[in-house]
PyMOL Python script that loads the backbone (N, CA, C, O; Angstrom):
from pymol import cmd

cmd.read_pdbstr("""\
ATOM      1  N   UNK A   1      32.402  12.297  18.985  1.00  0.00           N
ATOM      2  CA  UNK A   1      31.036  12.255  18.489  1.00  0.00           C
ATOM      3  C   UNK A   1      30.220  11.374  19.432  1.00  0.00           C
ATOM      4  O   UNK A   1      30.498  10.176  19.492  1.00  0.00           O
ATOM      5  N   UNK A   2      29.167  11.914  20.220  1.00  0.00           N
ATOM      6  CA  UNK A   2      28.082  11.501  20.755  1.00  0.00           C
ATOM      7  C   UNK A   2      27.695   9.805  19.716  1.00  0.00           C
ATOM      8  O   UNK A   2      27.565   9.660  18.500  1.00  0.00           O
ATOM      9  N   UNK A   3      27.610   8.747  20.890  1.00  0.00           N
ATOM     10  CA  UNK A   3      26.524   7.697  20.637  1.00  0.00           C
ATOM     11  C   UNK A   3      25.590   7.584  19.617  1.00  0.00           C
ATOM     12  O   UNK A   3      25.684   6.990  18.544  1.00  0.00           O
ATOM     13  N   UNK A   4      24.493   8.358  20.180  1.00  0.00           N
ATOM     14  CA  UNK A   4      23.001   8.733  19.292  1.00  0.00           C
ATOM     15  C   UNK A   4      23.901   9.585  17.883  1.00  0.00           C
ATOM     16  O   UNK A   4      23.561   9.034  16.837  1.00  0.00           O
ATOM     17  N   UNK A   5      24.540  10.311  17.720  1.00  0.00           N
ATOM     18  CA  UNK A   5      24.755  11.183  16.402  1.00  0.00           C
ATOM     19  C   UNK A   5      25.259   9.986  15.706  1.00  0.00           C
ATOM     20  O   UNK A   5      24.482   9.577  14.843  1.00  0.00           O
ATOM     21  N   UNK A   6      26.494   9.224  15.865  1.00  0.00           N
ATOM     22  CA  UNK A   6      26.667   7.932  15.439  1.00  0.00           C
ATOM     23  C   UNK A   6      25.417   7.349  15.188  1.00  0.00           C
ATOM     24  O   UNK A   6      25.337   7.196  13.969  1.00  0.00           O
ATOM     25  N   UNK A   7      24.224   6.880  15.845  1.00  0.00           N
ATOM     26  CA  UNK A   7      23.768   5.833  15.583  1.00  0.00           C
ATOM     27  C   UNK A   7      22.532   6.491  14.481  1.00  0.00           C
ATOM     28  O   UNK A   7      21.851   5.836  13.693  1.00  0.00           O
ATOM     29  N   UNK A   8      22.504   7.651  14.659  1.00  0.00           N
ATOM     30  CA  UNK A   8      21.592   8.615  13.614  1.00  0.00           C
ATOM     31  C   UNK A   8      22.245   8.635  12.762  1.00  0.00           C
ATOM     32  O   UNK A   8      21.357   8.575  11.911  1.00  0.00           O
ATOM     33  N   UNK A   9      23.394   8.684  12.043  1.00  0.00           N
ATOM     34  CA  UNK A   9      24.073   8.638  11.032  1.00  0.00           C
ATOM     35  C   UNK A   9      23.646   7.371  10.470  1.00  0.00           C
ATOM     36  O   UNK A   9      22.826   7.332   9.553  1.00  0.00           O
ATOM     37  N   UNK A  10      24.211   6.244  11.024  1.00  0.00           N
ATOM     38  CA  UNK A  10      24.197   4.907  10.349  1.00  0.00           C
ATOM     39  C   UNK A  10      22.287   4.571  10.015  1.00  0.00           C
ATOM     40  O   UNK A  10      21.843   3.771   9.192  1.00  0.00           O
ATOM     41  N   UNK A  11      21.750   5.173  10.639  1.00  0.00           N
ATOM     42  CA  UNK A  11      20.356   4.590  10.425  1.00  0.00           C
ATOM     43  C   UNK A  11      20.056   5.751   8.741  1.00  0.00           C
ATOM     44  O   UNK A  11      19.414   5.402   7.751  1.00  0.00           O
ATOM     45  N   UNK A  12      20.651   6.879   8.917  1.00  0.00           N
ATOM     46  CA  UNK A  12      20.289   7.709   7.986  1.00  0.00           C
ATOM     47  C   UNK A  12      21.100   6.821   6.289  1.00  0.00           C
ATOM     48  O   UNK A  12      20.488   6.859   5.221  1.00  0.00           O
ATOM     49  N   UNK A  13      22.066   6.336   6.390  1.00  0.00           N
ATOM     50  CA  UNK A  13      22.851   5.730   5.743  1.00  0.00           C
ATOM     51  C   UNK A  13      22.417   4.700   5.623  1.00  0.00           C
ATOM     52  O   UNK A  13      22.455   4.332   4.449  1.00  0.00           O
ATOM     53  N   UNK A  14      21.952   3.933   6.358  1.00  0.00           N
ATOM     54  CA  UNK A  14      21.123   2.425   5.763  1.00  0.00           C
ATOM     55  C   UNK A  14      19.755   3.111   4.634  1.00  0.00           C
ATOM     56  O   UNK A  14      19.454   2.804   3.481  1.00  0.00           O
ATOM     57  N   UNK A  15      19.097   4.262   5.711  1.00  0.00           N
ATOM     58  CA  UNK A  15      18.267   4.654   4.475  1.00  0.00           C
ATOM     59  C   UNK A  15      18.492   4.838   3.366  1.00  0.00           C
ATOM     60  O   UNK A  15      17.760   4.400   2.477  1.00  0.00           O
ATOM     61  N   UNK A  16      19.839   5.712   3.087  1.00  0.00           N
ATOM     62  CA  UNK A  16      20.034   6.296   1.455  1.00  0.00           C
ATOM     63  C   UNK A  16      20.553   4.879   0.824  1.00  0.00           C
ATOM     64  O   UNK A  16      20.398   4.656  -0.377  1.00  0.00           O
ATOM     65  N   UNK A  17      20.990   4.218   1.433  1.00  0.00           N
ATOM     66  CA  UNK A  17      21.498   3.093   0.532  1.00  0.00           C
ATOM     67  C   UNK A  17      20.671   1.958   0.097  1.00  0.00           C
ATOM     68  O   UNK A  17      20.953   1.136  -0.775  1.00  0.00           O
ATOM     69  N   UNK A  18      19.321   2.042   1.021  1.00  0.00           N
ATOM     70  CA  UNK A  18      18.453   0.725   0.500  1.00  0.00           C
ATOM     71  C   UNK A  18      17.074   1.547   0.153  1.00  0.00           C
ATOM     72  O   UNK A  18      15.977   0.990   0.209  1.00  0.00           O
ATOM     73  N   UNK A  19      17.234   2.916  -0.210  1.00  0.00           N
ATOM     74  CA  UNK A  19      15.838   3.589  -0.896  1.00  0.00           C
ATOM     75  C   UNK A  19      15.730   2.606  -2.484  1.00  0.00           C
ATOM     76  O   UNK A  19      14.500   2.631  -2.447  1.00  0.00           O
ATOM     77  N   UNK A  20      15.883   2.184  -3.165  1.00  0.00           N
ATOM     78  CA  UNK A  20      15.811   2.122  -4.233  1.00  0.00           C
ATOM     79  C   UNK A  20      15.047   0.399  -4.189  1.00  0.00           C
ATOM     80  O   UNK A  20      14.225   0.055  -5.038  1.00  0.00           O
ATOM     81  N   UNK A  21      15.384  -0.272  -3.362  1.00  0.00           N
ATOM     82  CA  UNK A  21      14.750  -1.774  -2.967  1.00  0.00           C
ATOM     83  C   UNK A  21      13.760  -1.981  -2.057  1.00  0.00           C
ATOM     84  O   UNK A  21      13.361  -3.133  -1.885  1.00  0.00           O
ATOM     85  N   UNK A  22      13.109  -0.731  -1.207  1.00  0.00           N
ATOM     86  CA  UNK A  22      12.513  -0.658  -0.274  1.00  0.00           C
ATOM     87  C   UNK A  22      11.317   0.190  -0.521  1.00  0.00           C
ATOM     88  O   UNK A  22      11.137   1.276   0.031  1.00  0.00           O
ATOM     89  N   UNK A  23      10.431  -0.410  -1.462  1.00  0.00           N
ATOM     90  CA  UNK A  23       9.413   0.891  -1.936  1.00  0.00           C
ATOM     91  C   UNK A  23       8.134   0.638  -1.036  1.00  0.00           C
ATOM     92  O   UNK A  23       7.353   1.544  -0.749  1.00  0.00           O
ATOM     93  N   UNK A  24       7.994  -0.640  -0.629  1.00  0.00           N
ATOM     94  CA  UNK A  24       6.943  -1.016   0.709  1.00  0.00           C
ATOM     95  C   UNK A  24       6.996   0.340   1.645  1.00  0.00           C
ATOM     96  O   UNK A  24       6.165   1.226   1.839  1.00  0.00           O
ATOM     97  N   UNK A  25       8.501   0.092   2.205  1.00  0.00           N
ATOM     98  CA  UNK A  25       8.599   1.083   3.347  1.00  0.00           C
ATOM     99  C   UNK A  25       8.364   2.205   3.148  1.00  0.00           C
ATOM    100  O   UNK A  25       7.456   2.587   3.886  1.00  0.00           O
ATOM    101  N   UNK A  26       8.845   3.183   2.308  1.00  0.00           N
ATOM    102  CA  UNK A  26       8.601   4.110   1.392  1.00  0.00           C
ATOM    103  C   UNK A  26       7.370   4.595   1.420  1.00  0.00           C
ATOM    104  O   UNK A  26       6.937   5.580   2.019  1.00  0.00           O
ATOM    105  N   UNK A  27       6.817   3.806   0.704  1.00  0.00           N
ATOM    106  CA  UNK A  27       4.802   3.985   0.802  1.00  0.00           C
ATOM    107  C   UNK A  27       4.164   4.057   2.278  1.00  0.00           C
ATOM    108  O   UNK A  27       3.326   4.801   2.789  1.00  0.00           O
ATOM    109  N   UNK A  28       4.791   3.148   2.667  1.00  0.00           N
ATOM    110  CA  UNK A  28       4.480   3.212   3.967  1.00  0.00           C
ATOM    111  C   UNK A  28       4.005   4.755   5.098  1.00  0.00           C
ATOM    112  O   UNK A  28       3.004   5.333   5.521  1.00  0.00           O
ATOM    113  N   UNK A  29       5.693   4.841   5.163  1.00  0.00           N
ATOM    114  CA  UNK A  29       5.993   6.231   5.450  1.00  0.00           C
ATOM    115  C   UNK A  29       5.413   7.076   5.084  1.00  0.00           C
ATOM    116  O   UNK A  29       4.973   7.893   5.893  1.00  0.00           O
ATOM    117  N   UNK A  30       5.126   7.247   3.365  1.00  0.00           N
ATOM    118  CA  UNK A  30       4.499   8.720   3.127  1.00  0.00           C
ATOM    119  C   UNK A  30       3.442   8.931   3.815  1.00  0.00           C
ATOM    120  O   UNK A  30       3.247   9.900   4.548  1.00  0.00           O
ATOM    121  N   UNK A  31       2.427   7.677   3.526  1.00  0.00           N
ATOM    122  CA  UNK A  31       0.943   7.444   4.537  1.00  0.00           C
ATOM    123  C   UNK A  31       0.881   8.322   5.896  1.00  0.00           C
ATOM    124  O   UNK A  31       0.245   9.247   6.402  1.00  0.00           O
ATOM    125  N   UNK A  32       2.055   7.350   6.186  1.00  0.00           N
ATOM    126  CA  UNK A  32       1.858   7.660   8.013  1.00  0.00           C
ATOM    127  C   UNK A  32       1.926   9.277   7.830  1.00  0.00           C
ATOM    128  O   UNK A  32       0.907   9.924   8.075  1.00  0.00           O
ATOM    129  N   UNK A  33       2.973   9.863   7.452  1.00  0.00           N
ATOM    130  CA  UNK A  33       3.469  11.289   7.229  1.00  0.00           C
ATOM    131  C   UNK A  33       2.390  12.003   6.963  1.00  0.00           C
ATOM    132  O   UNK A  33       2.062  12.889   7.752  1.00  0.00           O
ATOM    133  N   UNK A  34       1.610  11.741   5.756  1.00  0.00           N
ATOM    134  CA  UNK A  34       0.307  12.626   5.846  1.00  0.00           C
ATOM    135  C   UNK A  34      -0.833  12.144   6.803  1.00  0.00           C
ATOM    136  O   UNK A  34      -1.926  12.703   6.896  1.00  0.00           O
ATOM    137  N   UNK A  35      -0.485  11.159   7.426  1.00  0.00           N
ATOM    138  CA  UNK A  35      -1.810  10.864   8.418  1.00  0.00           C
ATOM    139  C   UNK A  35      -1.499  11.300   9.896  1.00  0.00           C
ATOM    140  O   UNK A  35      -2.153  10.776  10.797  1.00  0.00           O
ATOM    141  N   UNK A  36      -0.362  12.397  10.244  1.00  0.00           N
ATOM    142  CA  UNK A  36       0.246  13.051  11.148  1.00  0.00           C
ATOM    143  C   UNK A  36       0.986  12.319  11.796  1.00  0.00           C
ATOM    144  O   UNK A  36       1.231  12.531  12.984  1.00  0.00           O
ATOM    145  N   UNK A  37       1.376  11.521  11.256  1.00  0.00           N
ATOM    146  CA  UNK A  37       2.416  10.597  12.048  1.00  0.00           C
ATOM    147  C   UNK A  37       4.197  11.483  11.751  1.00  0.00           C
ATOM    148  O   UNK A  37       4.653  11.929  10.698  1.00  0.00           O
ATOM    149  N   UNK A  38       4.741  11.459  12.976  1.00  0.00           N
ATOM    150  CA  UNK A  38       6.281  11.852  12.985  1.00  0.00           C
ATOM    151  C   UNK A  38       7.561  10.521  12.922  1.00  0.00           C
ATOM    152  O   UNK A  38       7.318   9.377  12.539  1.00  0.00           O
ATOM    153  N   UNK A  39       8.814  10.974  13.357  1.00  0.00           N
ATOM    154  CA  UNK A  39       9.729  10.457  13.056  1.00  0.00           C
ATOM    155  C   UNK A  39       9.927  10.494  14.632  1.00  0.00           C
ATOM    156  O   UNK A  39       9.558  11.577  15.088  1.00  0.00           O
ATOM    157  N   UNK A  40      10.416   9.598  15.604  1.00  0.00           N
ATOM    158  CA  UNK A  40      10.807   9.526  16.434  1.00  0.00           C
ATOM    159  C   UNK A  40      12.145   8.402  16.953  1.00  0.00           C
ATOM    160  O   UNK A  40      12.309   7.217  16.666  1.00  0.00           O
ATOM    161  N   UNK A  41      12.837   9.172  17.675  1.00  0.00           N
ATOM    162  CA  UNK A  41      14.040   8.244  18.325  1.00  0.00           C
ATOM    163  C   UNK A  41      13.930   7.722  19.110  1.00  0.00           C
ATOM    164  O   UNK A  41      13.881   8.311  20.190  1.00  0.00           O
ATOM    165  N   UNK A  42      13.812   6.142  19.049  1.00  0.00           N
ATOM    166  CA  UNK A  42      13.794   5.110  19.560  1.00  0.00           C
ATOM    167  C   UNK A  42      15.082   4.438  20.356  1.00  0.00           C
ATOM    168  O   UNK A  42      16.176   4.652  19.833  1.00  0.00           O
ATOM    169  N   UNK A  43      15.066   3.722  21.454  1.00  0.00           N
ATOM    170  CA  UNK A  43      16.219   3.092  22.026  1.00  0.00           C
ATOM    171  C   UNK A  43      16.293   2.128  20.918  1.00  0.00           C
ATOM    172  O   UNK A  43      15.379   1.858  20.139  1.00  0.00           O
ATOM    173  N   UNK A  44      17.670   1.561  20.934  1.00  0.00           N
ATOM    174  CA  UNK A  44      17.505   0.283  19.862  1.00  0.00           C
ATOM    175  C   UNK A  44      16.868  -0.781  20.131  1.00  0.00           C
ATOM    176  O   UNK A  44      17.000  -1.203  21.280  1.00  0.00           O
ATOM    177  N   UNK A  45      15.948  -1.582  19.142  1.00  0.00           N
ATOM    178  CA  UNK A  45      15.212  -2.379  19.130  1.00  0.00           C
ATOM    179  C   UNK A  45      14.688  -3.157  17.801  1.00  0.00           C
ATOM    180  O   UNK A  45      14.568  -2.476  16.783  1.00  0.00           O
ATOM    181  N   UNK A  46      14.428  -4.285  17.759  1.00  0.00           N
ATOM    182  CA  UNK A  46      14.097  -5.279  17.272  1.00  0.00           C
ATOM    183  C   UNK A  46      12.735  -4.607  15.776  1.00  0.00           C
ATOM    184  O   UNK A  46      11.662  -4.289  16.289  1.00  0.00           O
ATOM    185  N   UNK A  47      12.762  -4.478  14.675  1.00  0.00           N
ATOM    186  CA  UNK A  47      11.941  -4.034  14.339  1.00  0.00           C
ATOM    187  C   UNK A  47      10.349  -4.792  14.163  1.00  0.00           C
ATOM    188  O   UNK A  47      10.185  -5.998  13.982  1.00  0.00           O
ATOM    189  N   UNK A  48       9.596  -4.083  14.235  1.00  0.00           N
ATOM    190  CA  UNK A  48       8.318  -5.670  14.442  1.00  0.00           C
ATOM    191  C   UNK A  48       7.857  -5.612  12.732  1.00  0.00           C
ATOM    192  O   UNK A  48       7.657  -4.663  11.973  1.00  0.00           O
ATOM    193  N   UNK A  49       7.790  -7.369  12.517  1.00  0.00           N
ATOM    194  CA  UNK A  49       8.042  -7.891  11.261  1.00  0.00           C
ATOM    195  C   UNK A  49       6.516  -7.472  10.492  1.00  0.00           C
ATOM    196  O   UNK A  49       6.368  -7.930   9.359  1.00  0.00           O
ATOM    197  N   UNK A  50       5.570  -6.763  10.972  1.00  0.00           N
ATOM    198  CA  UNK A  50       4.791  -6.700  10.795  1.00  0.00           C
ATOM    199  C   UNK A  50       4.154  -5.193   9.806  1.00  0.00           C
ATOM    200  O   UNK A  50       3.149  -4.993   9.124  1.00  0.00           O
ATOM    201  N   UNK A  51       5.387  -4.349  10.207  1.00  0.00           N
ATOM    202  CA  UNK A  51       5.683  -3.050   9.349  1.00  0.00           C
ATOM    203  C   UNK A  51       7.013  -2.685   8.596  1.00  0.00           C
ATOM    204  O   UNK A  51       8.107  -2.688   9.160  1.00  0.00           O
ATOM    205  N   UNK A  52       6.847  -2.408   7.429  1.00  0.00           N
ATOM    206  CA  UNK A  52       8.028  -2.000   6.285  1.00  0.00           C
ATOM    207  C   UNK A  52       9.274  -1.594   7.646  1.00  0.00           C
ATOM    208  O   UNK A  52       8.988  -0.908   8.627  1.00  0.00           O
ATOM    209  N   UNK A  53      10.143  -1.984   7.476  1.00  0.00           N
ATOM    210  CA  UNK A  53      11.192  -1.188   7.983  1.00  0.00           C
ATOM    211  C   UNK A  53      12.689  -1.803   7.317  1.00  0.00           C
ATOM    212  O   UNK A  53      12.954  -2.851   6.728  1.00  0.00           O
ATOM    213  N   UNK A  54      13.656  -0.396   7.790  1.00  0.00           N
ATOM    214  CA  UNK A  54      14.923  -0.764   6.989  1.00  0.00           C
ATOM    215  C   UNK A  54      15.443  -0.361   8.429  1.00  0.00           C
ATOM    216  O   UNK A  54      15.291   0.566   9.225  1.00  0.00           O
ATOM    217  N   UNK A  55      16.412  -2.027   8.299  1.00  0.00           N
ATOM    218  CA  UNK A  55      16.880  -2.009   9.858  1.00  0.00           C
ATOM    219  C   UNK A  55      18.552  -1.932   9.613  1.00  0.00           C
ATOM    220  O   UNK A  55      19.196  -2.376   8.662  1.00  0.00           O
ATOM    221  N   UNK A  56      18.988  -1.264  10.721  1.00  0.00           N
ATOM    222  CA  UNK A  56      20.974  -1.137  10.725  1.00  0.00           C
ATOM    223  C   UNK A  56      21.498  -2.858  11.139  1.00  0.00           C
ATOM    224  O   UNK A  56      21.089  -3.573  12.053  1.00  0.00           O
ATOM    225  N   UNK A  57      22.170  -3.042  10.456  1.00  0.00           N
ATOM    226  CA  UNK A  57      22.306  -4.680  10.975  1.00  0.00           C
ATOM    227  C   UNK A  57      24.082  -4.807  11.631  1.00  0.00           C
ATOM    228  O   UNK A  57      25.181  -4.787  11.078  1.00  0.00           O
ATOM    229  N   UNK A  58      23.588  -4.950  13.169  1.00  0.00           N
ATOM    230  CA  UNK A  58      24.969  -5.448  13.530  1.00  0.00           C
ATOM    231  C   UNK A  58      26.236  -6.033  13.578  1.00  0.00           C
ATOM    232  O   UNK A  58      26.182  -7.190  13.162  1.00  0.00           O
ATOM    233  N   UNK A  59      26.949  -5.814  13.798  1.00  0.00           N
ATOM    234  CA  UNK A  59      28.377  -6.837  13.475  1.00  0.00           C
ATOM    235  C   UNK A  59      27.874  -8.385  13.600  1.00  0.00           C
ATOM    236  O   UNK A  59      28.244  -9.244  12.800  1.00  0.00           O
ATOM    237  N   UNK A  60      26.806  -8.703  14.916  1.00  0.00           N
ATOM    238  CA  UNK A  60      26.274  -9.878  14.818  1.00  0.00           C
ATOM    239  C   UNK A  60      25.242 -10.586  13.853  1.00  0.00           C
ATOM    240  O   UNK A  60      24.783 -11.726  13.780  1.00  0.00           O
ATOM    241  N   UNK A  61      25.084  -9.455  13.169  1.00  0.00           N
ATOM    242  CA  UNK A  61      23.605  -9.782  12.305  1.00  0.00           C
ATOM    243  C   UNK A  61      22.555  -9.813  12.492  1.00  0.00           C
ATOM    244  O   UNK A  61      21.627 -10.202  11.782  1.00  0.00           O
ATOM    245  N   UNK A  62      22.594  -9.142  14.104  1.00  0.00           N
ATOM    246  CA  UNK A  62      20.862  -8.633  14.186  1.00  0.00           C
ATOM    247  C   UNK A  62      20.449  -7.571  13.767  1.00  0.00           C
ATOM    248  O   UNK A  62      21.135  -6.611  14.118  1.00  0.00           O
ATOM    249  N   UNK A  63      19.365  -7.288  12.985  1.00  0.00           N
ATOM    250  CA  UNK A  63      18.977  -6.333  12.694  1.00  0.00           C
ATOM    251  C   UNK A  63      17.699  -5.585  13.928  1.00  0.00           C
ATOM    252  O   UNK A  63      16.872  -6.174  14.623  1.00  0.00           O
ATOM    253  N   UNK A  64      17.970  -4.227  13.814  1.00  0.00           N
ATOM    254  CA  UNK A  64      17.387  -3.469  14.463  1.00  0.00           C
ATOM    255  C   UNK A  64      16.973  -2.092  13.881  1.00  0.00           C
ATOM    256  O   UNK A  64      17.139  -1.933  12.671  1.00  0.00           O
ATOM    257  N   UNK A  65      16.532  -1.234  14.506  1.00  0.00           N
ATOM    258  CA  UNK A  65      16.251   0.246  14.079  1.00  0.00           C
ATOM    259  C   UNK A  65      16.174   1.122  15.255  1.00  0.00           C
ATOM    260  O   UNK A  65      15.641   0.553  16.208  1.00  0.00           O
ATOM    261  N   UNK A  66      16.569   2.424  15.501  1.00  0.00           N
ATOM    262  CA  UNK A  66      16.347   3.408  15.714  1.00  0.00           C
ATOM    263  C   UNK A  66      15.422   4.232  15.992  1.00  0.00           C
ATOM    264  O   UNK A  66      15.064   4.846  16.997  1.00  0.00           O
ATOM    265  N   UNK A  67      14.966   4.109  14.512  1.00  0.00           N
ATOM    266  CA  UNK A  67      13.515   5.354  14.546  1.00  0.00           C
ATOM    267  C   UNK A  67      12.205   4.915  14.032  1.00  0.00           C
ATOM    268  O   UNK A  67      12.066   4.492  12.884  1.00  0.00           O
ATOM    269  N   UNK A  68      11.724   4.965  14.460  1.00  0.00           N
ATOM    270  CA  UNK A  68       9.680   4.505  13.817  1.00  0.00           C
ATOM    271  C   UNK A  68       9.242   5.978  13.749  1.00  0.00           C
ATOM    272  O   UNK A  68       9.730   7.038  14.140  1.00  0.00           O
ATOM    273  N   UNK A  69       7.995   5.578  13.019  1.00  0.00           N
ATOM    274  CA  UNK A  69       6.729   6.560  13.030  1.00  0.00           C
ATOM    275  C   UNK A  69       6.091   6.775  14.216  1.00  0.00           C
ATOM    276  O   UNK A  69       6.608   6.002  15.023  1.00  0.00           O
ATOM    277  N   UNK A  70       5.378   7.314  14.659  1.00  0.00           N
ATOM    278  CA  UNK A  70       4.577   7.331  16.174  1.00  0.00           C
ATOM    279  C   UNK A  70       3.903   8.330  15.779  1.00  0.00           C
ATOM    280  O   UNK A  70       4.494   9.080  15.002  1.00  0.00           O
ATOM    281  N   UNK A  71       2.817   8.601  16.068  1.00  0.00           N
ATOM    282  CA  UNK A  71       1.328   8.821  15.854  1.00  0.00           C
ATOM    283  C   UNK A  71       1.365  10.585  16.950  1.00  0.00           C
ATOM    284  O   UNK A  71       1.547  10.681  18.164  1.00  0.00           O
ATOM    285  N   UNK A  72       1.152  11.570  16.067  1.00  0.00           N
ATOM    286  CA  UNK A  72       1.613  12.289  17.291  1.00  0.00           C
ATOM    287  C   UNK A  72       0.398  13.109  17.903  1.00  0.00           C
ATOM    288  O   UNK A  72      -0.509  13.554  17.200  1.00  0.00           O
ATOM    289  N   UNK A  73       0.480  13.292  19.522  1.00  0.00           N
ATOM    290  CA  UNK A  73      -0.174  13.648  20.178  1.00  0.00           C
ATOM    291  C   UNK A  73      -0.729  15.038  20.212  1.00  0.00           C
ATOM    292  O   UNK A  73       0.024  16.011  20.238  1.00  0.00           O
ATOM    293  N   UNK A  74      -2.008  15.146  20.213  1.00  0.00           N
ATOM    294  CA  UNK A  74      -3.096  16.527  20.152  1.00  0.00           C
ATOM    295  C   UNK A  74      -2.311  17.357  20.985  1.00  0.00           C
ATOM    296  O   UNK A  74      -2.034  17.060  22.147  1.00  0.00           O
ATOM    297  N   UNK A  75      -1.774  18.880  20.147  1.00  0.00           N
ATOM    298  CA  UNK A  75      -1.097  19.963  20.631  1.00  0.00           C
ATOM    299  C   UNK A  75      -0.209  19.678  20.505  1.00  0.00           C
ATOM    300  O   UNK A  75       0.431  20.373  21.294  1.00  0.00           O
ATOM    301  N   UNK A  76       0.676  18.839  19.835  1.00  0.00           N
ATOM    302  CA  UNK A  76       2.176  18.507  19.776  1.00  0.00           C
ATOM    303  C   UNK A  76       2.778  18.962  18.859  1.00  0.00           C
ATOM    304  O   UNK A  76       2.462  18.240  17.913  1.00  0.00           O
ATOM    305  N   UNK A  77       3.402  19.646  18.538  1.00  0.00           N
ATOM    306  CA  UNK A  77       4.348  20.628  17.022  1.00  0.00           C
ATOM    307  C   UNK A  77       4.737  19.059  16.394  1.00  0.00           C
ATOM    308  O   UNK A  77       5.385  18.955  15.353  1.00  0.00           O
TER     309      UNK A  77
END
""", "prot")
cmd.dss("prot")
cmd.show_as("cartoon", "prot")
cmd.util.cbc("prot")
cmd.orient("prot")
């Protein structure tokens, strides 16, 4: 199994497991979603403390994420 399919798994799995404590993020998301915002794959990185996010947390205990919202570009499916 590919890296990224691994690391898409575990980010998908942090989601289902912390939907129920995470209704900020949640709200969040729907927003962006109807305001044409997508789902995009991100290198791993630091999430900025400044938006809802549910981060995969390392063997070390840093937390990070995967995927953000990103705003998507005129003519873009």
């Amino acid at each position: 199994m590919s890296n990224t399919i691994i690391k898409i798994s575990v980010a998908i799995a942090g989601l289902s497991l912390s939907a129920c404590t995470n209704m900020d993020f949640w709200i969040d998301a729907d927003r962006k979603l109807k305001a044409g915002y997508a789902w995009t794959l991100v290198k791993e990185q630091k999430p900025n403390p400044d938006y809802p996010y549910i981060p995969a947390i390392k063997e070390n205990g840093d937390k990070v994420i995967y995927w953000k919202l990103t705003k998507k570009k005129r003519g873009a499916n």
